[in-house]
C-alpha positions in Angstrom: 10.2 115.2 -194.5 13.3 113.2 -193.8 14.8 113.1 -190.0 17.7 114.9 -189.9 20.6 113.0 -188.6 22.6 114.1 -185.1 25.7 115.4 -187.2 23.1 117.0 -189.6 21.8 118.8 -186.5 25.1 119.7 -185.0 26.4 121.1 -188.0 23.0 123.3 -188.6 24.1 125.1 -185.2 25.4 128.7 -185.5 28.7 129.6 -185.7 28.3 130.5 -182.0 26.0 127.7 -180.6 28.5 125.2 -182.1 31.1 126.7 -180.0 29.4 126.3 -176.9 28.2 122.8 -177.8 32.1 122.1 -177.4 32.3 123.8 -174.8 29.4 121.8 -173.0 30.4 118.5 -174.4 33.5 118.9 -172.4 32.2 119.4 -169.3 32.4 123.1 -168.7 29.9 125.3 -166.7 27.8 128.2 -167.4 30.0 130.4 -165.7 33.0 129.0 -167.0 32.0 129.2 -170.6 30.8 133.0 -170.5 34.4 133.9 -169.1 36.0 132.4 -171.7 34.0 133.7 -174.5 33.7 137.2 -172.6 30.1 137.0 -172.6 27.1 136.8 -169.6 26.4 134.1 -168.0 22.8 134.6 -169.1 23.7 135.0 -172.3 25.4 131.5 -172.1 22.1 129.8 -170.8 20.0 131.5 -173.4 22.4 129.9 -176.1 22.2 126.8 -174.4 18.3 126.4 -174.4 18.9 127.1 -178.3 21.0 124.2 -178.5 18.6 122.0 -176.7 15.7 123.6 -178.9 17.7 123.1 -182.1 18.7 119.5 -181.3 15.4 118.4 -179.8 17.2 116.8 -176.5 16.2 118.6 -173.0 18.9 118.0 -170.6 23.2 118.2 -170.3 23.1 114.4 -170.3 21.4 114.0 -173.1 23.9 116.4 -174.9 26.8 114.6 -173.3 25.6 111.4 -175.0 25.2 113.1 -178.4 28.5 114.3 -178.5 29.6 111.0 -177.4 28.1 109.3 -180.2 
């Protein structure tokens, strides 16, 4: 099985987890995110450990680099 690349993983994200990648990538919080979206703020961090699942990284700055790159 071939390694997926980081775009390959980004663009395997749902609609909604992609959305909150941006919104991550920029810099926003939890809380920040969930009001803009009209959503929980637990609803946001369960999305985010998705993200982190789905892209195999384990930390905001990880992400940050990734959407960096």
């Amino acid at each position: 099985m071939s390694k997926k690349t980081n775009n390959q993983l980004i663009v395997s994200l749902a609609t909604r987890e992609l959305e909150v990648y941006h919104m991550l990538a920029k810099g926003m919080k939890t809380s920040e995110i969930a009001k803009a979206l009209s959503l929980k703020a637990n609803t946001i961090s369960t999305i985010k450990k998705m993200i982190f699942k789905k892209l195999g990284i384990s930390s905001i700055f990880e992400l940050y680099k990734l959407a960096n790159k």
